[in-house]
Structure formats: C-alpha cells, structure tokens
PyMOL Python script that loads the backbone (N, CA, C, O; Angstrom):
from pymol import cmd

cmd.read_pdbstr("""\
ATOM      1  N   UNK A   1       0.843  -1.166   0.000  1.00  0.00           N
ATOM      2  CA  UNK A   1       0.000   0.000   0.000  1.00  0.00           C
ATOM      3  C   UNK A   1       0.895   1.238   0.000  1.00  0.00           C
ATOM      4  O   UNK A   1       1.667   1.441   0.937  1.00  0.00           O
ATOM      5  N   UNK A   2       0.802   2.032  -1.001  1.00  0.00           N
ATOM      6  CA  UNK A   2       1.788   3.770  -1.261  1.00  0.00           C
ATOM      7  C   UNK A   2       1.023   4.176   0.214  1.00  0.00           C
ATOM      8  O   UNK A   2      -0.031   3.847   0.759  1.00  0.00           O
ATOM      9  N   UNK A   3       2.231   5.134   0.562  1.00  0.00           N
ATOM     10  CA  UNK A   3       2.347   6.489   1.734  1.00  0.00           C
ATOM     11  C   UNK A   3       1.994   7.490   0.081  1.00  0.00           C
ATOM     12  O   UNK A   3       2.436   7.574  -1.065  1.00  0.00           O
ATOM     13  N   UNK A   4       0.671   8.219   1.151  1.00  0.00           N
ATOM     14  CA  UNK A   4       0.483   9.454   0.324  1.00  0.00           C
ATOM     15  C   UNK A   4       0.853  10.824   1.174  1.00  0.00           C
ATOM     16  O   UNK A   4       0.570  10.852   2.372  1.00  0.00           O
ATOM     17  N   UNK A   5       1.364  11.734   0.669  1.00  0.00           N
ATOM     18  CA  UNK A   5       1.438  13.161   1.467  1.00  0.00           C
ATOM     19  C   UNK A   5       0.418  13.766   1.509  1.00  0.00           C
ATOM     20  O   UNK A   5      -0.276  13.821   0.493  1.00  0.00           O
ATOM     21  N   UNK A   6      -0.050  14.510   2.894  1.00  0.00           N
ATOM     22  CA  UNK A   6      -1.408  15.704   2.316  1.00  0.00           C
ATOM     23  C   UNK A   6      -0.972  16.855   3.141  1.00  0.00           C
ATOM     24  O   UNK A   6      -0.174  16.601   4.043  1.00  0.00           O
ATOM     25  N   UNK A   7      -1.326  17.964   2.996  1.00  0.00           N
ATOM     26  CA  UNK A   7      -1.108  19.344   3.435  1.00  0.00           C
ATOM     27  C   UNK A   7      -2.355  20.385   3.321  1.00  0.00           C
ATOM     28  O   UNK A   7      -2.960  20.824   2.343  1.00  0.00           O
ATOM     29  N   UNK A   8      -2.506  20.617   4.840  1.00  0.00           N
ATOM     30  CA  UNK A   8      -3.857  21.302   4.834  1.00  0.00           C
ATOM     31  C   UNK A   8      -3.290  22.986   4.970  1.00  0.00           C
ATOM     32  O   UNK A   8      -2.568  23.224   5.939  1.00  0.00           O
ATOM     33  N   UNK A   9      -3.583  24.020   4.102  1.00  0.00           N
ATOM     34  CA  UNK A   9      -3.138  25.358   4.254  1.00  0.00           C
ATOM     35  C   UNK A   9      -3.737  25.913   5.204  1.00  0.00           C
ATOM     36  O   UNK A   9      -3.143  26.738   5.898  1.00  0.00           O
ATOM     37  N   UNK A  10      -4.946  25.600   5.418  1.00  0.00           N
ATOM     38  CA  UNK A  10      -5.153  26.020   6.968  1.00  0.00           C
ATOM     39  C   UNK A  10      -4.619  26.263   8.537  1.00  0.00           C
ATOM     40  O   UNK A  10      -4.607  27.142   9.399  1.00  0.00           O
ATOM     41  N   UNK A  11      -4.248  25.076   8.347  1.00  0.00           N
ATOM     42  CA  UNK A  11      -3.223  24.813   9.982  1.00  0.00           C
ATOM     43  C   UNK A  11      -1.911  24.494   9.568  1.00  0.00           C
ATOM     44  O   UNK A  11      -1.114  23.942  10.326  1.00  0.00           O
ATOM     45  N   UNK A  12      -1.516  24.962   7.855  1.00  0.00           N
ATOM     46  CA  UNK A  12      -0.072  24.507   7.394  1.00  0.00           C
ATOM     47  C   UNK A  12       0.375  23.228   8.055  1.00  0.00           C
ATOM     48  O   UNK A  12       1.131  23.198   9.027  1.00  0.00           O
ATOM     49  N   UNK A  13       0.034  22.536   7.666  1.00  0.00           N
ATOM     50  CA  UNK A  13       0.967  20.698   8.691  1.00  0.00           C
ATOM     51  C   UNK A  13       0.581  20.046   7.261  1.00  0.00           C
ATOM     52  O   UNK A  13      -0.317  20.271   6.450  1.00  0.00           O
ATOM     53  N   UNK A  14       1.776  19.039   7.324  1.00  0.00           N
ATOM     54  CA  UNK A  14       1.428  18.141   6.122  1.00  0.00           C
ATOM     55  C   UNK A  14       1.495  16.500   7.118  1.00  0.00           C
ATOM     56  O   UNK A  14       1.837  16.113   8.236  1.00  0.00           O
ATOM     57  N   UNK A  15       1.071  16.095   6.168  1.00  0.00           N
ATOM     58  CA  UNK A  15       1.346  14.419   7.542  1.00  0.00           C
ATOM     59  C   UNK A  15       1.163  13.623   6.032  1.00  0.00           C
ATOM     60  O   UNK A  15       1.012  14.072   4.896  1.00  0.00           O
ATOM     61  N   UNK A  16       1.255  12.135   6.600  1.00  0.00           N
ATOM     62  CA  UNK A  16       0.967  10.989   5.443  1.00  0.00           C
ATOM     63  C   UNK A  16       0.260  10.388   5.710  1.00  0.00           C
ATOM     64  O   UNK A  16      -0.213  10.519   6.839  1.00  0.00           O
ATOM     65  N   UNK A  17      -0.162   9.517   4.952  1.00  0.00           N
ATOM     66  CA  UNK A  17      -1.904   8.624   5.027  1.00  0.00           C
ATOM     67  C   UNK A  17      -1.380   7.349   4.254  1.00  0.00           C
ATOM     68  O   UNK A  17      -1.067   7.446   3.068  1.00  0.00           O
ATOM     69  N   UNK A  18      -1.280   6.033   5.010  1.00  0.00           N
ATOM     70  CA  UNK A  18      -1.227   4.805   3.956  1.00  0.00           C
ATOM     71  C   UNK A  18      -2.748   4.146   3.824  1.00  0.00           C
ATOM     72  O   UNK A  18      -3.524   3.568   4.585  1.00  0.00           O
ATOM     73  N   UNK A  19      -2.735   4.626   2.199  1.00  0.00           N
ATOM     74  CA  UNK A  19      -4.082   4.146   1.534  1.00  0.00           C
ATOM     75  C   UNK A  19      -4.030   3.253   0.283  1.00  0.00           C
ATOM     76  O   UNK A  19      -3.155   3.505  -0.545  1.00  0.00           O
ATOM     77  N   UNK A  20      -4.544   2.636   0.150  1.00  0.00           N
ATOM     78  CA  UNK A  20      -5.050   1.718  -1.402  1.00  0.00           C
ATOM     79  C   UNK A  20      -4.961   2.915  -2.354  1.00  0.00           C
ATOM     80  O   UNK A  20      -5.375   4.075  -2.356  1.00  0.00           O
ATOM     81  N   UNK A  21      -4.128   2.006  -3.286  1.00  0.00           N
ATOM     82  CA  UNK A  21      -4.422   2.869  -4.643  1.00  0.00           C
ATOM     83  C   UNK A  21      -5.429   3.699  -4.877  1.00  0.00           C
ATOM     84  O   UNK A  21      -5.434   4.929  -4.823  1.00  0.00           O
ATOM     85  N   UNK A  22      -6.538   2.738  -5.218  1.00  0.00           N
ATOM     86  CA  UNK A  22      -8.085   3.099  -5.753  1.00  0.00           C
ATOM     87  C   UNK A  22      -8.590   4.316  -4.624  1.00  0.00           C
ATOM     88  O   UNK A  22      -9.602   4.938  -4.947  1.00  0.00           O
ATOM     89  N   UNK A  23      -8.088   4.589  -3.638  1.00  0.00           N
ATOM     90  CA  UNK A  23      -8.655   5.683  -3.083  1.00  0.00           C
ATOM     91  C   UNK A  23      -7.677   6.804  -2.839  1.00  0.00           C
ATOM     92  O   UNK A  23      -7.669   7.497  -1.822  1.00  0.00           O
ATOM     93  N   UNK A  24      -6.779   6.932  -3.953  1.00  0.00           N
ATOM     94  CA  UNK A  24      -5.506   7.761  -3.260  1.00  0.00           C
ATOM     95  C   UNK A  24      -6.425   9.339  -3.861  1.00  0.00           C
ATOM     96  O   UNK A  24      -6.471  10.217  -3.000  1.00  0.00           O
ATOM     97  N   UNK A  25      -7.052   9.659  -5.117  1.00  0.00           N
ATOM     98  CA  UNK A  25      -7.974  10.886  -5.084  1.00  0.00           C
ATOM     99  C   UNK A  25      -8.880  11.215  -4.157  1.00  0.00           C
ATOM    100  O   UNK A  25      -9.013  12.436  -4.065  1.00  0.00           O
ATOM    101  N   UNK A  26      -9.858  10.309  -3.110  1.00  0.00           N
ATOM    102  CA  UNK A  26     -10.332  10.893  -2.036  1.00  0.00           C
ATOM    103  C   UNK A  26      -9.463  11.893  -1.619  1.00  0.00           C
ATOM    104  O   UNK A  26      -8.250  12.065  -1.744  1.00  0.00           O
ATOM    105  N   UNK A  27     -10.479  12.590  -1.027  1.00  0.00           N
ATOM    106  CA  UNK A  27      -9.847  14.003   0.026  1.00  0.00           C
ATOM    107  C   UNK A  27      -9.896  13.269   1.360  1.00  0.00           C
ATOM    108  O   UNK A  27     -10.785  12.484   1.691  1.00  0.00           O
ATOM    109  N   UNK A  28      -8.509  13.723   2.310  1.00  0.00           N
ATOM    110  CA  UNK A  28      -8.408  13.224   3.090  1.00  0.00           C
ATOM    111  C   UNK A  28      -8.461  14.930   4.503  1.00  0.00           C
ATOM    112  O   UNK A  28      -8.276  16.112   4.212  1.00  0.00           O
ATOM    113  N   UNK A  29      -8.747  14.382   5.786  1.00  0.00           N
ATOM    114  CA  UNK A  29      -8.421  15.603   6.924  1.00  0.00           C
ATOM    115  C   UNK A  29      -7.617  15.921   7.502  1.00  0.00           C
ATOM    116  O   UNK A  29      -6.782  15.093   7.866  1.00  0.00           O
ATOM    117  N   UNK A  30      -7.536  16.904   7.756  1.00  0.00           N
ATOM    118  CA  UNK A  30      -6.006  17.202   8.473  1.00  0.00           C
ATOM    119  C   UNK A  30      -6.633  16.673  10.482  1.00  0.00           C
ATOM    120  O   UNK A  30      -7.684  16.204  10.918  1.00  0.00           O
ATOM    121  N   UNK A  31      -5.599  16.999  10.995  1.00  0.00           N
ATOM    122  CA  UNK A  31      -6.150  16.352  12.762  1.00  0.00           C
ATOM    123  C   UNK A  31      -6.987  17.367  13.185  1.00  0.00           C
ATOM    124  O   UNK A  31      -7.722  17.083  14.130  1.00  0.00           O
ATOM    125  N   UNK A  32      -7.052  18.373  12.765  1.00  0.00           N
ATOM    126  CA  UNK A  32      -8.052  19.597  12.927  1.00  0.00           C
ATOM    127  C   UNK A  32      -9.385  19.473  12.498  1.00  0.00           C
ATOM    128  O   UNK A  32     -10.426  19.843  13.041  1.00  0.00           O
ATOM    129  N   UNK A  33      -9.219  18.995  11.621  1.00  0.00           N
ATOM    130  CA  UNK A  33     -10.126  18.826  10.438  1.00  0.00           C
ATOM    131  C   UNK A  33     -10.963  19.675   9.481  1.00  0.00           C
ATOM    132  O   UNK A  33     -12.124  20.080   9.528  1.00  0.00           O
ATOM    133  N   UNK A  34     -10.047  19.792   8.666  1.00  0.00           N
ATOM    134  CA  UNK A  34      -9.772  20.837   7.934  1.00  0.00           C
ATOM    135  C   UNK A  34      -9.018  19.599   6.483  1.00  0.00           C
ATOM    136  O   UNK A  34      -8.044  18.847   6.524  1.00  0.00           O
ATOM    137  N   UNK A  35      -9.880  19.851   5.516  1.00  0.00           N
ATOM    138  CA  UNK A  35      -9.662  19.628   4.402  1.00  0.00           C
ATOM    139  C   UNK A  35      -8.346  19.817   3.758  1.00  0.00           C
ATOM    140  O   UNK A  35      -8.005  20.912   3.312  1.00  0.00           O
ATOM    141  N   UNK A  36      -7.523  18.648   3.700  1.00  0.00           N
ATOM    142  CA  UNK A  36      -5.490  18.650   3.215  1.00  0.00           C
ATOM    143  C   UNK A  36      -5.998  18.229   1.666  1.00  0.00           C
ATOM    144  O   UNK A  36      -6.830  17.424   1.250  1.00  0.00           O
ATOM    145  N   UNK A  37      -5.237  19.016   1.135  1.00  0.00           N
ATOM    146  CA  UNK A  37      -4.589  18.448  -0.546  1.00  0.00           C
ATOM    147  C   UNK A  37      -3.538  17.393  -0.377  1.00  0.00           C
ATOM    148  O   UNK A  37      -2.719  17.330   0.539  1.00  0.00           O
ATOM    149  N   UNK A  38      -3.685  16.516  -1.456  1.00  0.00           N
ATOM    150  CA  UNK A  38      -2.260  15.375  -1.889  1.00  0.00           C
ATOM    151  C   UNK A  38      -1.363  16.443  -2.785  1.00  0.00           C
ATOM    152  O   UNK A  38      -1.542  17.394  -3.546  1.00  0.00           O
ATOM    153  N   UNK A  39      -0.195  15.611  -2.157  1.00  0.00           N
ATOM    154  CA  UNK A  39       1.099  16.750  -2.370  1.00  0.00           C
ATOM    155  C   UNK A  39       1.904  15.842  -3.294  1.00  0.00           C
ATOM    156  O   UNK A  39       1.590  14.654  -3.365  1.00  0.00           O
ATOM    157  N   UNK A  40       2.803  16.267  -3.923  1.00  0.00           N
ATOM    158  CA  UNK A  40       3.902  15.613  -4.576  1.00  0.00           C
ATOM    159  C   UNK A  40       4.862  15.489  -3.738  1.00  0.00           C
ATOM    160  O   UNK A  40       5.562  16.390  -3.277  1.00  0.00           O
ATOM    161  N   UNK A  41       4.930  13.861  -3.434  1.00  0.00           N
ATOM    162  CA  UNK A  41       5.474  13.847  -2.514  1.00  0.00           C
ATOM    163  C   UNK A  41       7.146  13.502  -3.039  1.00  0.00           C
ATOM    164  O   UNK A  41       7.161  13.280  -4.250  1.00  0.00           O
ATOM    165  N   UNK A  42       8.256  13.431  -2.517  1.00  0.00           N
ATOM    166  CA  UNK A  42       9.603  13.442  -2.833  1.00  0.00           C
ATOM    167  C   UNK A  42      10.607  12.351  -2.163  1.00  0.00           C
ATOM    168  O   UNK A  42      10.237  12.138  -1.008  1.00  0.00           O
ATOM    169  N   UNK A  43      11.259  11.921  -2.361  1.00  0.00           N
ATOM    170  CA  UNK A  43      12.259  10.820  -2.301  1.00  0.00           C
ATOM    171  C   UNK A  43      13.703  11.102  -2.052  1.00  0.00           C
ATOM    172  O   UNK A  43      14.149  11.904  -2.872  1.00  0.00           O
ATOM    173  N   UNK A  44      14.553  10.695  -1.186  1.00  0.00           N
ATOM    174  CA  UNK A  44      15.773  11.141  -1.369  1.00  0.00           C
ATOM    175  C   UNK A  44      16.634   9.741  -1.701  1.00  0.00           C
ATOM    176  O   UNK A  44      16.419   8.612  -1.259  1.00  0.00           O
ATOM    177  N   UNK A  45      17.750  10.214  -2.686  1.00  0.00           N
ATOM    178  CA  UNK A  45      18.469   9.005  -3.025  1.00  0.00           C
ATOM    179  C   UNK A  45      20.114   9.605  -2.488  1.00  0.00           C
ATOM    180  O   UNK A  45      20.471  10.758  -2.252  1.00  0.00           O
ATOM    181  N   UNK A  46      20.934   8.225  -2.416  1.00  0.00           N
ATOM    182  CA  UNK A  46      22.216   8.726  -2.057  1.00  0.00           C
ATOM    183  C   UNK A  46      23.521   9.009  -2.984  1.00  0.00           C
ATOM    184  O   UNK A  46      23.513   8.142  -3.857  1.00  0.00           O
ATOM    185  N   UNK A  47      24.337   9.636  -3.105  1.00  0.00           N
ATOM    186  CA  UNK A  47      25.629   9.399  -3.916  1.00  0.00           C
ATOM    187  C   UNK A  47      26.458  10.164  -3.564  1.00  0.00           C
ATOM    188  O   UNK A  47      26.506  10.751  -2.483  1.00  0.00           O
ATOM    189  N   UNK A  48      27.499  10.257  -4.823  1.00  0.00           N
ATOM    190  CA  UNK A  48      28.252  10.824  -4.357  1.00  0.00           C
ATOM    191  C   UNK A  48      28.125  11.745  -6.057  1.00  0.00           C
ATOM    192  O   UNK A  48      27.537  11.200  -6.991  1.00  0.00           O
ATOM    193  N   UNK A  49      28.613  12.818  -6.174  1.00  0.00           N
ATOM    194  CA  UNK A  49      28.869  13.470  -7.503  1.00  0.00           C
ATOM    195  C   UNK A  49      29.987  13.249  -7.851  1.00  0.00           C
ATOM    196  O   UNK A  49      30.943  13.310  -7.078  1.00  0.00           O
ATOM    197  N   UNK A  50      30.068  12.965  -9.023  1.00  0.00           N
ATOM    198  CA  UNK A  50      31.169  12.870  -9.868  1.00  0.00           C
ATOM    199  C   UNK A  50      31.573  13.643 -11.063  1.00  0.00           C
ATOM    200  O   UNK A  50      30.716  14.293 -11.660  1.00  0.00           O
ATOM    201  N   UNK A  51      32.835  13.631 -11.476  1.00  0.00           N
ATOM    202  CA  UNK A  51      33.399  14.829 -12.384  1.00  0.00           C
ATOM    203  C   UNK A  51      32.017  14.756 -13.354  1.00  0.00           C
ATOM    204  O   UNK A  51      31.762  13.624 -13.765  1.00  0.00           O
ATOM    205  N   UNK A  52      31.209  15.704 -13.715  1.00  0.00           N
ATOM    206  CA  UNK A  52      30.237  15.732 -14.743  1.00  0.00           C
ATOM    207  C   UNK A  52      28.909  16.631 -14.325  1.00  0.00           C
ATOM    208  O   UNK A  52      28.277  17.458 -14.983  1.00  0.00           O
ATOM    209  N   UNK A  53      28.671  15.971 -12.489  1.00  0.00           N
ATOM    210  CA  UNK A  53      27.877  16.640 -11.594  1.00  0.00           C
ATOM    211  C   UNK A  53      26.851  15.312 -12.084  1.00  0.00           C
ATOM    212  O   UNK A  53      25.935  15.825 -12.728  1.00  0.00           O
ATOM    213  N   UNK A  54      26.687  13.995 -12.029  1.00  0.00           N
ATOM    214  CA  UNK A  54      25.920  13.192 -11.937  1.00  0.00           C
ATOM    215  C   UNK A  54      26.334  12.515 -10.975  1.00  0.00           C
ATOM    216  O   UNK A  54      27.533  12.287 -10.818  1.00  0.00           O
ATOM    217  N   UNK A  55      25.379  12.072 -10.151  1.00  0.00           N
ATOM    218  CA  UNK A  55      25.370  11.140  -9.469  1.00  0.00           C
ATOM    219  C   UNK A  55      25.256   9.349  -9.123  1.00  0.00           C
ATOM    220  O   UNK A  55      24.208   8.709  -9.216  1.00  0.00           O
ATOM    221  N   UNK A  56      25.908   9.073  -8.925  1.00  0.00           N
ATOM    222  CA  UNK A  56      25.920   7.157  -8.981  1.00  0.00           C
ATOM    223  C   UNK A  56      24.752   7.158  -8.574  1.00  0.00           C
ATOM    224  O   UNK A  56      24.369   8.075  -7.849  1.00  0.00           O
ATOM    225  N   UNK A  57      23.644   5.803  -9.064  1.00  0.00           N
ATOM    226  CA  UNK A  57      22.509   5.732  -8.760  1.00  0.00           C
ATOM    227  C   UNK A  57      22.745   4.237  -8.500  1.00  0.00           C
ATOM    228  O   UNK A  57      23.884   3.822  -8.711  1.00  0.00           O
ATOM    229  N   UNK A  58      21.622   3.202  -7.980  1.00  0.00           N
ATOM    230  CA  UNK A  58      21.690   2.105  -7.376  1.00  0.00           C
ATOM    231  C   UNK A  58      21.240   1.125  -8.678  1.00  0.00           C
ATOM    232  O   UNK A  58      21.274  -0.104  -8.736  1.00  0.00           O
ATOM    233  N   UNK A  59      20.824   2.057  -9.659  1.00  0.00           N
ATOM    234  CA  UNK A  59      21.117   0.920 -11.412  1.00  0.00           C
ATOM    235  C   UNK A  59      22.317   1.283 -11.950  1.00  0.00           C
ATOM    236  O   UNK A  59      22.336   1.366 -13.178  1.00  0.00           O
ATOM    237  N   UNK A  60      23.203   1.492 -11.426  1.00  0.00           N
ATOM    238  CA  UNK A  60      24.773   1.694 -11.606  1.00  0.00           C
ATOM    239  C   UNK A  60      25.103   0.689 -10.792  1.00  0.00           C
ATOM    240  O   UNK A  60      25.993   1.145 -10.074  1.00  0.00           O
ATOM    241  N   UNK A  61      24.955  -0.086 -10.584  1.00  0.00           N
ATOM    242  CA  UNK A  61      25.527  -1.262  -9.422  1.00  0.00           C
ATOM    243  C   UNK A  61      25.709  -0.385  -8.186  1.00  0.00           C
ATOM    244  O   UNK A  61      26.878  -0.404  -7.799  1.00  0.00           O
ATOM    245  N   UNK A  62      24.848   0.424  -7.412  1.00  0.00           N
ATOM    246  CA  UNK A  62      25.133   1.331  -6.390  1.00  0.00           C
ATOM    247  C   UNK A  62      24.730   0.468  -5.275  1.00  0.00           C
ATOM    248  O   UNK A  62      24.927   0.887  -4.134  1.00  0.00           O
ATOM    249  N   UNK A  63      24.022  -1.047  -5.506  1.00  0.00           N
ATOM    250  CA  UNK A  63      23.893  -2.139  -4.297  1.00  0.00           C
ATOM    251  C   UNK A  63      22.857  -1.581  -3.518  1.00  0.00           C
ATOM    252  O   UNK A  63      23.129  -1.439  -2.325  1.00  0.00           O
ATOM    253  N   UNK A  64      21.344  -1.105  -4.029  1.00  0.00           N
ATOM    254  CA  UNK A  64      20.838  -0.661  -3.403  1.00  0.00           C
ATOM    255  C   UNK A  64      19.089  -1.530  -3.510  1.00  0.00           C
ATOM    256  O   UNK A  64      17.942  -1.290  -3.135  1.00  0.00           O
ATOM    257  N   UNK A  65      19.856  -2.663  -4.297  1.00  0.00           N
ATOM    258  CA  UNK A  65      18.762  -3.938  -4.468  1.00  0.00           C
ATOM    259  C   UNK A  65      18.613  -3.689  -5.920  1.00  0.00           C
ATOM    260  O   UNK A  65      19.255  -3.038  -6.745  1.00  0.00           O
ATOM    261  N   UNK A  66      17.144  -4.705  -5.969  1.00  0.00           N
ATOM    262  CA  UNK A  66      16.476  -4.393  -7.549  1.00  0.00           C
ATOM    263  C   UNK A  66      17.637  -5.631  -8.505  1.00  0.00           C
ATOM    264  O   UNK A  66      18.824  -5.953  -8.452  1.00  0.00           O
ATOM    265  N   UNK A  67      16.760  -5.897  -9.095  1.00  0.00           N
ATOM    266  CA  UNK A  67      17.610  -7.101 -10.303  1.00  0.00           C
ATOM    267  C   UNK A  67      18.491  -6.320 -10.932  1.00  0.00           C
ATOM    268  O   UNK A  67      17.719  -6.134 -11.873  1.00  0.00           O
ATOM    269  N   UNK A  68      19.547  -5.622 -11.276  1.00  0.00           N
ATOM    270  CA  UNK A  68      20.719  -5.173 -11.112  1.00  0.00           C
ATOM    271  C   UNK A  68      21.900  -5.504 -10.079  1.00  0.00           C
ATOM    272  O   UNK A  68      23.112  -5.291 -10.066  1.00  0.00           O
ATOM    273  N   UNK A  69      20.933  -6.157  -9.175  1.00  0.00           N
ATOM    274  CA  UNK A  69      22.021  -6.359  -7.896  1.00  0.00           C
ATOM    275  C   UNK A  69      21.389  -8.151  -7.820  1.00  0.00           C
ATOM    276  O   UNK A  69      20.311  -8.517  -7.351  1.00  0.00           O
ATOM    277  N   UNK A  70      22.222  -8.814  -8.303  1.00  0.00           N
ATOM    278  CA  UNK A  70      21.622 -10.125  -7.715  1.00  0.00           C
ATOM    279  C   UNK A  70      21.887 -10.348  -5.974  1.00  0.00           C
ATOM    280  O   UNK A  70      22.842 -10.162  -5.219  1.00  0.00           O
ATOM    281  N   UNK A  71      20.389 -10.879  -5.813  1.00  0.00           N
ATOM    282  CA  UNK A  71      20.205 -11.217  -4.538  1.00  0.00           C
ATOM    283  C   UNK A  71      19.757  -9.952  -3.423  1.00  0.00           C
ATOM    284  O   UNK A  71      19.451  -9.957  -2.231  1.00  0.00           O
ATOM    285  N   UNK A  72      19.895  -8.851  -4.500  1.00  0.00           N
ATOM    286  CA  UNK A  72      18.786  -7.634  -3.890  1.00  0.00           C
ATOM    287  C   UNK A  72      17.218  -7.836  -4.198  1.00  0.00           C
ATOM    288  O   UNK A  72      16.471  -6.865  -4.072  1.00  0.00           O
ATOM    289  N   UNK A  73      16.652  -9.229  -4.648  1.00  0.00           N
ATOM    290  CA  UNK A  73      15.577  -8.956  -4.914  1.00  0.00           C
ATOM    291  C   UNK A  73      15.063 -10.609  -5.256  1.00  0.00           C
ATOM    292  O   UNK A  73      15.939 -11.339  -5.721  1.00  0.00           O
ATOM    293  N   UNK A  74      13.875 -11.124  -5.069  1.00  0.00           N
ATOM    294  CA  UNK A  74      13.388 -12.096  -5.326  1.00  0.00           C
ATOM    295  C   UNK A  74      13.681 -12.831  -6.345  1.00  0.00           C
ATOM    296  O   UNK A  74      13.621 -14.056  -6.245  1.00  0.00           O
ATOM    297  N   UNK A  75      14.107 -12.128  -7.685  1.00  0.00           N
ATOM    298  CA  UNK A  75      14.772 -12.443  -8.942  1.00  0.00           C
ATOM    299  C   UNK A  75      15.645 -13.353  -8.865  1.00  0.00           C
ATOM    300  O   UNK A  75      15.253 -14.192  -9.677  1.00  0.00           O
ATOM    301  N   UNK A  76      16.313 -13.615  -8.537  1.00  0.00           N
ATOM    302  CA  UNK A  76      17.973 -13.989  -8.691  1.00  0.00           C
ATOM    303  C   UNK A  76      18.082 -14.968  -7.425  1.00  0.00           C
ATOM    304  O   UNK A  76      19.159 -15.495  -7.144  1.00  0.00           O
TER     305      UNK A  76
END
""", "prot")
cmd.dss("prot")
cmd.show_as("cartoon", "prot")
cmd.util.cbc("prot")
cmd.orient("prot")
C-alpha cells in the first residue's frame, strides 16, 4: 500500500496517510479537520557526484537492491 502526502493550508501541517491505490484521489483531513490536498510527494536518493555533476545511482551497481544487484531482490 503507497504512503500518500497531504497538506492542509489552513493549519499549514502536512502528515501521510497509507491508503489503497483506488482511493488515493479521495480528500483526506487534516487532525483539525480541515480539508489537506495530496502533495507531490519526494524521495531522497544517495551518492556521491562525480566529475560531470551526476550522481551514482543504485542501477549503476550502487547495491541498493532491484535485479541489477543479484540477490537484492526475489529475482535472482
């Protein structure tokens, strides 16, 4: 089940909600209750930069699972 973000401008607080797909467009409440929007929510990945200003990613063999990495993943 996705973590969704929501953010109510009212009481400014954002929090997360784990919901089923099929209901991730419902409107969800803030603890106030007060009507939050779904936010774009964001991800952080790790590396290091290299001469170019790109970063190693974990489909670079960065060992961060996923069938690229045998034995990071049910695959293999």
């Amino acid at each position: 089940m996705p973590l969704y973000e929501y953010h109510c401008s009212t009481c400014r607080d954002t929090f997360e909600v784990l919901r089923p797909m099929g209901q991730a467009p419902v409107a969800e409440m803030c603890a106030e209750g007060h009507e939050a929007k779904k936010v774009l929510s964001t991800f952080a990945t790790v590396g290091v930069a290299q001469e170019g200003g790109i970063a190693p990613s974990a489909f670079q063999g960065g060992g961060a699972g996923g069938c690229c990495n045998p034995g990071g993943c049910a695959c293999h």
